[in-house]
BAKOLLUM-303849 format. One record per residue (C-alpha): residue in one letter; y, x, z. Coordinates in steps of 0.2 Angstrom, whole numbers. Each point is the difference from the previous one (the first is absolute). Layout:
BEGIN
+--------+-------+-------+-------+
! residu !     y !     x !     z !
+--------+-------+-------+-------+
!      A !     Y !     X !     Z !
...
+--------+-------+-------+-------+
//
This chain:
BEGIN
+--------+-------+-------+-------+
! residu !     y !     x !     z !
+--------+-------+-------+-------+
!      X !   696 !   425 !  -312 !
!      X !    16 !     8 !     1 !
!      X !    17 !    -5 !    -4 !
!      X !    16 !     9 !    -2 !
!      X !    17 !    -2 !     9 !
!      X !    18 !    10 !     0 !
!      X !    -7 !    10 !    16 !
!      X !   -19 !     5 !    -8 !
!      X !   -15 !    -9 !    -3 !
!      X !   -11 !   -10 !    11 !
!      X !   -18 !    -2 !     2 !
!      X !    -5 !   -18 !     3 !
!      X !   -16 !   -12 !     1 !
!      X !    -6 !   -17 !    -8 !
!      X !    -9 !   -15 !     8 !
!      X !    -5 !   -15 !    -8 !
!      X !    15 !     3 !   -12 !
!      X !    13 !     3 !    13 !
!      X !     7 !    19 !    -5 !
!      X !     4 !     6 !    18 !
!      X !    13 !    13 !     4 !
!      X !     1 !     4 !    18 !
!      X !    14 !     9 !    13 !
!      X !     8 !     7 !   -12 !
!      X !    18 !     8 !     4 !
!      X !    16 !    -8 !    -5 !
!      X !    10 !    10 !    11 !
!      X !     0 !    19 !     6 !
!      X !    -9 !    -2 !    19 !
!      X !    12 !    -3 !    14 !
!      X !   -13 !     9 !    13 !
!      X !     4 !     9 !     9 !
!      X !    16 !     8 !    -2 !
!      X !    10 !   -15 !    -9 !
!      X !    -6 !   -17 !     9 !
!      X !    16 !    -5 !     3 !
!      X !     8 !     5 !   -20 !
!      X !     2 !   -11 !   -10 !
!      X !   -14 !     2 !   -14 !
!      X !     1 !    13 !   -12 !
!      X !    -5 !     3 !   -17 !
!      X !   -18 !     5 !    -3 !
!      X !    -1 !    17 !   -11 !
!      X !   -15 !     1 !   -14 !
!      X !   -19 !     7 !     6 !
!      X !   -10 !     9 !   -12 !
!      X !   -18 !    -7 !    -4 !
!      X !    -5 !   -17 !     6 !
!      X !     2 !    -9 !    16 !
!      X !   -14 !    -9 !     6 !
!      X !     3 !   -18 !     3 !
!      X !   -15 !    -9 !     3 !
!      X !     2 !    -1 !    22 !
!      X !    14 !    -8 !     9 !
!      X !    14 !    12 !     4 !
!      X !    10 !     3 !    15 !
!      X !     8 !   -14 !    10 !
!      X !    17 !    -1 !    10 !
!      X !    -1 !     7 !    18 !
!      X !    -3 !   -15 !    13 !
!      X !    -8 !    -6 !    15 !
!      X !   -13 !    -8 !     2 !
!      X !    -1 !   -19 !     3 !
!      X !   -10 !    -8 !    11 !
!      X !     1 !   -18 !   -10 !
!      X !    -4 !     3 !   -18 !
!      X !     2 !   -15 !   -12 !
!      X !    -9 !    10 !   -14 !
!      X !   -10 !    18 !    -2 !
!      X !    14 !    14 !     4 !
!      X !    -7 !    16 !    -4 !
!      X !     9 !    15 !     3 !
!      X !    -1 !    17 !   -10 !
!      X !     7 !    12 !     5 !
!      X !    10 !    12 !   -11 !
!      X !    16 !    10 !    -5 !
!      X !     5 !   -12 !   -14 !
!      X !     0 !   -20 !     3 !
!      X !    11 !    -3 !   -15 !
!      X !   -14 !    -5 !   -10 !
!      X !    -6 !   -14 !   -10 !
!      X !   -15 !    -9 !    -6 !
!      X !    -3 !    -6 !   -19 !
!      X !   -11 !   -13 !    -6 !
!      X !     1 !    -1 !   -18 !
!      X !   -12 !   -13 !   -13 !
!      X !   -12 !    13 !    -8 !
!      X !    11 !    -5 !   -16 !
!      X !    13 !    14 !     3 !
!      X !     8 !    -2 !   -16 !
!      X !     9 !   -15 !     5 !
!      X !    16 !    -6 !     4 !
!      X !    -4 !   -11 !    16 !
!      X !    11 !    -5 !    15 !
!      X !     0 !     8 !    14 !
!      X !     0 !    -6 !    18 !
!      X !     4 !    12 !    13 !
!      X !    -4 !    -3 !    16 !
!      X !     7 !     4 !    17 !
!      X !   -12 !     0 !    14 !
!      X !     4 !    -8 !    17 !
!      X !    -1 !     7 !    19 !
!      X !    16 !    -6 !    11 !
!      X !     8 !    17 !    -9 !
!      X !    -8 !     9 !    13 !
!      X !   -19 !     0 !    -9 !
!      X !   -10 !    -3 !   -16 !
!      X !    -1 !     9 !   -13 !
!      X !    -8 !    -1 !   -19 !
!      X !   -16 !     7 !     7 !
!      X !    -5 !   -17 !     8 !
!      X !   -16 !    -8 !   -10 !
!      X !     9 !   -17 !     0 !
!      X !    14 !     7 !   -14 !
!      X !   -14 !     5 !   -14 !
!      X !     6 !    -6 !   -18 !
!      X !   -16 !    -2 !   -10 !
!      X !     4 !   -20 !     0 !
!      X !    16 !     5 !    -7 !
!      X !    -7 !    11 !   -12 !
!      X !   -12 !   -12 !    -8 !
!      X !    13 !   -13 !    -3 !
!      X !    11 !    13 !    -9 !
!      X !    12 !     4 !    13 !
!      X !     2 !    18 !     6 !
!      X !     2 !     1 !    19 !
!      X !     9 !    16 !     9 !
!      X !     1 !     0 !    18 !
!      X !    13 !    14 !     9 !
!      X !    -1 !     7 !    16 !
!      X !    19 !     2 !     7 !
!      X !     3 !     8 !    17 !
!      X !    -1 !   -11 !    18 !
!      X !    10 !    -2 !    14 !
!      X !    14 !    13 !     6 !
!      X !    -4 !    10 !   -14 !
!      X !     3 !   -15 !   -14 !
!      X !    15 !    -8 !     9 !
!      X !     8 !    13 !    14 !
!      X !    18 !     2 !    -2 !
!      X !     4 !    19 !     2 !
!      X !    17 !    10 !     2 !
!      X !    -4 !     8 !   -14 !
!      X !    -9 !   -12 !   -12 !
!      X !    -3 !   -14 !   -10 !
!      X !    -6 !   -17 !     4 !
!      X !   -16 !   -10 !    -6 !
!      X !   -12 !    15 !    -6 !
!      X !   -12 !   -11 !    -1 !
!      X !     9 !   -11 !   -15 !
!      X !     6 !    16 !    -8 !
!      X !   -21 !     4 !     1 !
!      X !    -1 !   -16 !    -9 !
!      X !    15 !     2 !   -12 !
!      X !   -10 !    18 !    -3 !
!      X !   -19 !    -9 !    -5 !
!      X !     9 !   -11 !   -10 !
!      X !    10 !    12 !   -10 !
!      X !   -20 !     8 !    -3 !
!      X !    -4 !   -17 !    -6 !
!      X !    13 !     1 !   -13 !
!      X !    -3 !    18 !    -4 !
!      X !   -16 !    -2 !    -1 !
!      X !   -11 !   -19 !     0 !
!      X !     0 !     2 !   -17 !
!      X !   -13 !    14 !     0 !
!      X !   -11 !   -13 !     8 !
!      X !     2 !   -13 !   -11 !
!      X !    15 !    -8 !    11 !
!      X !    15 !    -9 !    -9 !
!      X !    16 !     9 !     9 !
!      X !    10 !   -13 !    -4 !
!      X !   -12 !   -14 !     7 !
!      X !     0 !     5 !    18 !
!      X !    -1 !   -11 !    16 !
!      X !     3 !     6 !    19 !
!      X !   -11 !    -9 !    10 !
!      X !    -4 !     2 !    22 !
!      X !    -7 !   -11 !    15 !
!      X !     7 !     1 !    14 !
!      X !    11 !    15 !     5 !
!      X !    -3 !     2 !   -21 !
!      X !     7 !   -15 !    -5 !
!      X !    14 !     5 !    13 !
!      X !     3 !    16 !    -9 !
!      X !    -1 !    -9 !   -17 !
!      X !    13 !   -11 !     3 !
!      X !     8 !    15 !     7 !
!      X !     3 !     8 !   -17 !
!      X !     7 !   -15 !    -8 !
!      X !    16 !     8 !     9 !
!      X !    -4 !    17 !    -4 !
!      X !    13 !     8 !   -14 !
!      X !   -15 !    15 !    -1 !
!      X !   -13 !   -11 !    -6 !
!      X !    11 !   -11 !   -14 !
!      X !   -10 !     0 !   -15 !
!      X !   -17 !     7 !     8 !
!      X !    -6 !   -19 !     0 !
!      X !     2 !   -17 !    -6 !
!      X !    -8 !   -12 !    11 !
!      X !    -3 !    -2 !    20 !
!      X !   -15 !    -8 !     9 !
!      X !     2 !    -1 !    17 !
!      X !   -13 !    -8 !    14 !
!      X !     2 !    -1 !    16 !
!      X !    17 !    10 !     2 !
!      X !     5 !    -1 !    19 !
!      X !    16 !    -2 !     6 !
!      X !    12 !     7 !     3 !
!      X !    -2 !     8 !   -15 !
!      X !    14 !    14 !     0 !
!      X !     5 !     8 !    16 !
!      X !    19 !     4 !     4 !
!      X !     9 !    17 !     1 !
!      X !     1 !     0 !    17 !
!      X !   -16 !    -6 !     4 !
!      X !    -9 !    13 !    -7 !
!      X !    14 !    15 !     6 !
!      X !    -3 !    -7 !    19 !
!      X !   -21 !     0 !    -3 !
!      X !     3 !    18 !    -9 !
!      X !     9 !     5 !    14 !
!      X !   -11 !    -6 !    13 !
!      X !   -17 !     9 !   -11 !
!      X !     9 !    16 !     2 !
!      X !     4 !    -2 !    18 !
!      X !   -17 !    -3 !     5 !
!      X !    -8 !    13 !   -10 !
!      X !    13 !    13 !     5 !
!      X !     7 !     5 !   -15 !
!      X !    16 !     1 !    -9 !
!      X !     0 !   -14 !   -16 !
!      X !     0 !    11 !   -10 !
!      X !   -12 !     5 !   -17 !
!      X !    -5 !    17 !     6 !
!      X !    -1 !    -7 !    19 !
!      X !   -11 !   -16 !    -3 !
!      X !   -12 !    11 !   -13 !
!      X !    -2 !    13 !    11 !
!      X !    -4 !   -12 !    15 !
!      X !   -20 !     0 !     1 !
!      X !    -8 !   -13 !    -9 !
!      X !   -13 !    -6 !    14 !
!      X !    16 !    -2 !    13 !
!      X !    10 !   -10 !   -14 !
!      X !   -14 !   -11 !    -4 !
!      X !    -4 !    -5 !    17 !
!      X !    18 !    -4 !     2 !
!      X !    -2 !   -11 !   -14 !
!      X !   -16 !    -9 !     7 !
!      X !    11 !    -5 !    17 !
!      X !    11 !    -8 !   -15 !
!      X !   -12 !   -11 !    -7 !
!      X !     3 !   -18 !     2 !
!      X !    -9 !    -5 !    14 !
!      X !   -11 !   -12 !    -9 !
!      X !    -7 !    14 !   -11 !
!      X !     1 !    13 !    16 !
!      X !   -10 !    -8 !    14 !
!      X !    -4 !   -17 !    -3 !
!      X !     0 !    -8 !    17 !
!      X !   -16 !   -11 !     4 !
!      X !     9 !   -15 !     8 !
!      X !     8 !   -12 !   -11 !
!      X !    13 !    -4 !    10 !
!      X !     8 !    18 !    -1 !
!      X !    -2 !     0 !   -17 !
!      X !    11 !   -14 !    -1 !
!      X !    14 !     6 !    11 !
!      X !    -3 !    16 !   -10 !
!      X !     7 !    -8 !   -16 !
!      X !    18 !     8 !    -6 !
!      X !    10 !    -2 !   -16 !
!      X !     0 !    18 !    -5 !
!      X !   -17 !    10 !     3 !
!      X !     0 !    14 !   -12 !
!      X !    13 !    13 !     2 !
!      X !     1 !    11 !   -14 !
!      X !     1 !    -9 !   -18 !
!      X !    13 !     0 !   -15 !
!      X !    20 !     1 !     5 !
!      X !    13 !    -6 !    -7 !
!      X !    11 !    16 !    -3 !
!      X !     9 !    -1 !   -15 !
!      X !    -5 !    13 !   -10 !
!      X !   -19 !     0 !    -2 !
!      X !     0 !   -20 !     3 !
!      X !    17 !    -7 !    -6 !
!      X !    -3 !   -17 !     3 !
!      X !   -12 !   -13 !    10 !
!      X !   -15 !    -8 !    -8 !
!      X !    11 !   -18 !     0 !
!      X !    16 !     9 !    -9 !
!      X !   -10 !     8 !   -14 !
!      X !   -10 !   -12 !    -6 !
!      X !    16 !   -12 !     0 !
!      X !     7 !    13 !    -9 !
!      X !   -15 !    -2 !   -12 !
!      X !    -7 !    16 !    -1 !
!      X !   -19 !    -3 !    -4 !
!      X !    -7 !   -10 !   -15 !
!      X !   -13 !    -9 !    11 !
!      X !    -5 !    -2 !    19 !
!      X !   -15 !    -7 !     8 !
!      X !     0 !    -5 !    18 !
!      X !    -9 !    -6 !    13 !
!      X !   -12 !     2 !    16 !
!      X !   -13 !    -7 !    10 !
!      X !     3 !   -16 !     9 !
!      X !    -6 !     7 !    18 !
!      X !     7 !    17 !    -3 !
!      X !    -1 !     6 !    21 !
!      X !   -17 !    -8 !     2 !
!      X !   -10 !    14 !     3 !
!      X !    13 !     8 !    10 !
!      X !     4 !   -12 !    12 !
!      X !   -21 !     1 !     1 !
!      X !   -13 !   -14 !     6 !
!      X !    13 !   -15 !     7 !
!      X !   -16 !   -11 !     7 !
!      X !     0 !    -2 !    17 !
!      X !    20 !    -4 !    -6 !
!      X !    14 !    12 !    11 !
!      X !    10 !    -9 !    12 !
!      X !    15 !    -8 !    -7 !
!      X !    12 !    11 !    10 !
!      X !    -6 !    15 !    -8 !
!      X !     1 !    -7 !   -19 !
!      X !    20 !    -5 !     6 !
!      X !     3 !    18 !     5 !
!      X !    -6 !     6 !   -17 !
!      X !    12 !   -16 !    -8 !
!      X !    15 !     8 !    10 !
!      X !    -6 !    17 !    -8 !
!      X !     1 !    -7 !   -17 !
!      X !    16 !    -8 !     4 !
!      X !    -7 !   -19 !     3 !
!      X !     2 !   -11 !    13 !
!      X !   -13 !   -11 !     9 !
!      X !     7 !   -15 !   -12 !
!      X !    -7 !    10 !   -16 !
!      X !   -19 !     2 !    10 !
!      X !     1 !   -18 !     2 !
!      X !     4 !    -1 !   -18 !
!      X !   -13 !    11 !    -5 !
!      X !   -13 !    -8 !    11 !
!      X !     4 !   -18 !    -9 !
!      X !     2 !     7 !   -17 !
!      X !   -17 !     8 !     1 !
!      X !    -7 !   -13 !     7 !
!      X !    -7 !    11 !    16 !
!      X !     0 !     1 !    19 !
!      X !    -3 !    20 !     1 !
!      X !    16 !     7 !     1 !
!      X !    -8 !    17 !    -9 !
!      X !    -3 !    -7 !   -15 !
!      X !    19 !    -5 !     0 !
!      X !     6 !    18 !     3 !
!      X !   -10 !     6 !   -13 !
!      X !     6 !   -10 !   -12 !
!      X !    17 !     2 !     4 !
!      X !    -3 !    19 !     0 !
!      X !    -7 !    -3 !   -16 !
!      X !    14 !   -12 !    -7 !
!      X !    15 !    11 !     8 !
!      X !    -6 !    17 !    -8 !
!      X !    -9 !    -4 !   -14 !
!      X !     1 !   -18 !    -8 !
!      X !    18 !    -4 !     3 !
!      X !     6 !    17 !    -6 !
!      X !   -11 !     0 !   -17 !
!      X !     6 !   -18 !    -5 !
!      X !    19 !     5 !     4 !
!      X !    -5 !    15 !   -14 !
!      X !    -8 !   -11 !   -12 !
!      X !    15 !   -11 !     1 !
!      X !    13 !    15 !    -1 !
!      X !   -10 !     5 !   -16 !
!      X !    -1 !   -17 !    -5 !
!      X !    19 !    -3 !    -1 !
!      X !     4 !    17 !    -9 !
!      X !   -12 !    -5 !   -16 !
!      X !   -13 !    13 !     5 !
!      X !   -20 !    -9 !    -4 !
!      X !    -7 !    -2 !    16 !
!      X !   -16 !    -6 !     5 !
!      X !    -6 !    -4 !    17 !
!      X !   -15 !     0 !     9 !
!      X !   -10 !    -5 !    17 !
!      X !   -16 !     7 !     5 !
!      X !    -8 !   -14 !    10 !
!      X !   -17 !     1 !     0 !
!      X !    -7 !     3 !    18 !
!      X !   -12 !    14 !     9 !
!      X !   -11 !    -7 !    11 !
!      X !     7 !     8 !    13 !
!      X !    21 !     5 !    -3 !
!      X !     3 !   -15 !   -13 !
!      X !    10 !     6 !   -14 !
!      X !     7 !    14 !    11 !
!      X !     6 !    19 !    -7 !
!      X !    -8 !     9 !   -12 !
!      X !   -12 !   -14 !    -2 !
!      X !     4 !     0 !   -18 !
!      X !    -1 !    17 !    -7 !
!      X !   -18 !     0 !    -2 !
!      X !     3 !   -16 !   -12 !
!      X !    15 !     9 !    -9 !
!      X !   -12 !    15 !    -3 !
!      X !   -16 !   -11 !    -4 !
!      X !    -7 !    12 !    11 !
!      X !    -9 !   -12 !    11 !
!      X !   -13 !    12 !     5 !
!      X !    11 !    13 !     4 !
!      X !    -4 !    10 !    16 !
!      X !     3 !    -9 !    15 !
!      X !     5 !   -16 !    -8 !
!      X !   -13 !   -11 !     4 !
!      X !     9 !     4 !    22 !
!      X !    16 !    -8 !    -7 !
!      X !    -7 !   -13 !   -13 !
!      X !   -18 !    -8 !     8 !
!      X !   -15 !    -3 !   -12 !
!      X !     5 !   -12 !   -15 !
!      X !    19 !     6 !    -5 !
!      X !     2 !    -9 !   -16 !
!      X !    -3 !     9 !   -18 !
!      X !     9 !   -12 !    -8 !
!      X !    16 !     2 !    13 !
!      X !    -1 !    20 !    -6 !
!      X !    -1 !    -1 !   -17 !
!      X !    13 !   -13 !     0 !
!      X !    14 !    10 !    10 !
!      X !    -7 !    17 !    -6 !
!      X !     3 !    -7 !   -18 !
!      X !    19 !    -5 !     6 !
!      X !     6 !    17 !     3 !
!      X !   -11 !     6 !   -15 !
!      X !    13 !   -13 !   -11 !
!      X !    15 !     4 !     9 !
!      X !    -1 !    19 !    -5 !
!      X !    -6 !    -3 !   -17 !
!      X !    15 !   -11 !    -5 !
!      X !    10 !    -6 !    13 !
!      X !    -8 !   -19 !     6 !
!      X !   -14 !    -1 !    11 !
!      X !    -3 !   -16 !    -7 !
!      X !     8 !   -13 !    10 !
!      X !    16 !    -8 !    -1 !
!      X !    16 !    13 !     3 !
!      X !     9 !    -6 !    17 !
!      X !    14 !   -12 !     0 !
!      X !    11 !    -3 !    15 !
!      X !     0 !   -18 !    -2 !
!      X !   -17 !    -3 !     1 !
!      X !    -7 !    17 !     6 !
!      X !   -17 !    -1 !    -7 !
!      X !   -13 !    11 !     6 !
!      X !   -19 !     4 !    -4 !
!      X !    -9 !    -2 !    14 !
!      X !   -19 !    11 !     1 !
!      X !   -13 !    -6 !     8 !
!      X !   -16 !   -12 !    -4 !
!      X !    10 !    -9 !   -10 !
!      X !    14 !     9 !   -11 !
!      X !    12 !   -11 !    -3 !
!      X !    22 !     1 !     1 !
!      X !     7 !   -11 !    13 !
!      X !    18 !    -2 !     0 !
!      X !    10 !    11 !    15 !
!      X !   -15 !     7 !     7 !
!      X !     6 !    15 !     9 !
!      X !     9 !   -14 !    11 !
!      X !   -17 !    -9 !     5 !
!      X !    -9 !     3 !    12 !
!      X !   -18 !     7 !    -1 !
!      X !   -10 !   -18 !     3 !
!      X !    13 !   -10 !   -14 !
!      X !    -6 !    15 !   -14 !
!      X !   -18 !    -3 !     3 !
!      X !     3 !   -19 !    -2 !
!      X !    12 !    -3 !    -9 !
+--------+-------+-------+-------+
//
């Protein structure tokens, strides 16, 4: 089964009516004399490329505290993506694609928990880009360009344009959708001048905050990364610096949550800080013209979809039972900027006497909630649909905590390694109910709840029960499950 696009035929696979179309290139491959250009155009191949294994994925360390499967392939060419088509290729269905998650320092399209086939059979086809990590997405150089990792994406989404069609996608239907660092780089291109036109709708879960950085933060992080790796920050300098020796830079930049989870609760309170991942999009003008808030109000997209889990930092904060003592839960309050009144106020709101469960919901609430319902209303106001969301149904063990919900949004319960997060009994229902949202939203726009209003704020809240409940990304966790 073979399809043709602008650069030359590819050779794919069917399963169980899911036409499956894997690593193929969107971009020429940055390794290893270009990791640090920005992407270039791929040239034609004669014959056929063989896409029925996962290609390449970015360069990155390896992280001790995976959420999900993170597989890594090694490769010269990362800029690939993966198609999931419905066997009925001479359609004209929407498509989703889908931008993975990974702290922009890992993940990539390779991991089992980003398979399409559920998309596929409800008529949706699914494409999922790798884009390139760390210093080499989001380094400032002397002599470069800022955020080659959203021109990556500006790239795979000029392929979907040029060429969906061929696998029965509807170019003009197209929604950007991510978790996490995904959903951070989806909102991302709302203020991209690059990308105008490449798509009409945003879905973004779990975005973390802050969701752009500044100018000068990431010139003073570049600037440090070429210090401690001994090299001029320059293209040339950083591509020839050995890979091994830049990579294990980049682990010693891990947050330290991810790096070396300590074992004692109490440090992992103190631990806590406002902003953990270093390299992500920057706000520098030219690539990304405007913040996230600034373009929807300026009502660029035809459609948003928002939300997040209710216990976001769960599982990174890890096991809080025996409870960590209340001075080291007010340390990581003073990280976040709190005071020992807002743990009191946390403590009584959830009605609670362990002082961790307050900082991971604050944690939660600072980075996550609050920022996404500040989006939905800036959208709101500016006349764009929007649709929110909370994921609140809880695992056994982290409660509705990060990442809890992708195996839902895929329907993919029995994905690999999902049972660890999820415990025996996730809900089928909750799946096909939430996978069934996003499936709507990309096919015309409504996942089918009502659209956002700033007086009211209604939002639909997942879990046992589905059901909207009126400001819900301002309740906490216990009020959602009972109210």
């Amino acid at each position: 089964m073979s399809v043709h696009t602008r650069q030359g035929r590819v050779q794919g696979l069917e399963r169980d009516g899911c036409r499956q179309f894997l690593g193929i290139p969107y971009a020429a491959a940055p390794y290893p004399q270009h990791a640090f250009d920005p992407p270039r155009p791929l040239e034609p191949w004669d014959g056929v490329f063989e896409a029925t294994a996962p290609g390449a994925t970015a360069a990155h360390p390896h992280v001790a505290q995976e959420l999900f499967p993170d597989p890594v392939v090694e490769g010269p060419n990362p800029l690939n993506l993966n198609v999931y088509a419905p066997a009925d290729a001479d359609g004209r269905h929407p498509v989703l694609v889908w931008l993975h998650g990974g702290g922009f320092f890992s993940g990539g399209n390779a991991s089992p928990w980003y398979t399409g086939e559920s998309f596929a059979r409800d008529g949706i086809v699914l494409v999922v880009p790798n884009y390139r990590l760390a210093a080499e997405g989001f380094m400032l150089l002397d002599d470069g360009i800022a955020n080659r990792a959203l021109l990556d994406i500006t790239m795979a989404l000029q392929w979907v344009r040029d060429n969906i069609g061929a696998f029965g996608g509807d170019p003009a239907n197209v929604t950007v959708a991510g978790q996490s660092a995904g959903a951070t780089a989806t909102l991302a291109l709302s203020g991209c001048p690059g990308a105008r036109g490449l798509f009409r709708r945003l879905a973004a879960m779990s975005a973390g905050t802050p969701l752009l950085s500044s100018l000068t933060r990431t010139q003073l992080l570049s600037e440090d990364f070429a210090a401690l790796l001994g090299t001029p920050r320059t293209r040339s300098a950083l591509t020839g610096a050995p890979v091994r020796k830049r990579l294990e830079l980049e682990a010693t930049w891990l947050p330290a949550e991810v790096r070396t989870p300590p074992a004692d609760v109490g440090d992992r309170a103190r631990r806590v800080r406002r902003e953990s991942l270093r390299w992500q999009p920057t706000l520098d003008g030219t690539v990304v013209s405007a913040s996230p808030h600034d373009a929807l109000t300026a009502g660029t997209i035809d459609a948003l979809m928002i939300g997040t889990t209710v216990e976001e930092w769960n599982f990174m904060l890890g096991q809080l039972e025996p409870a960590p003592s209340a001075e080291a839960c007010r340390q990581g309050f003073a990280n976040l900027g709190f005071t020992g009144q807002d743990l009191a106020d946390y403590l009584s709101a959830l009605a609670t006497d362990n002082p961790g469960h307050a900082l991971a919901q604050a944690l939660t609430d600072r980075t996550f909630r609050t920022p996404a319902r500040d989006l939905a209303d800036a959208a709101a106001k500016a006349g764009i649909p929007t649709y929110a969301y909370q994921f609140a149904w809880p695992t056994p063990l982290f409660g509705a905590a990060h990442c809890a919900d992708l195996p839902f949004v895929f329907d993919h319960l029995d994905a690999p390694g999902a049972a660890d997060l999820l415990g025996p009994g996730a809900p089928a229902h909750l799946a096909t109910a939430l996978h069934e949202a996003l499936v709507r939203f990309a096919r015309d726009g409504s996942p089918g709840w009502s659209p956002y209003r700033t007086e009211t704020r209604p939002v639909m809240v997942f879990d046992e029960e589905i059901r909207e409940i009126p400001d819900a990304l301002n309740l906490p966790p216990h009020q959602l499950r009972r109210a």
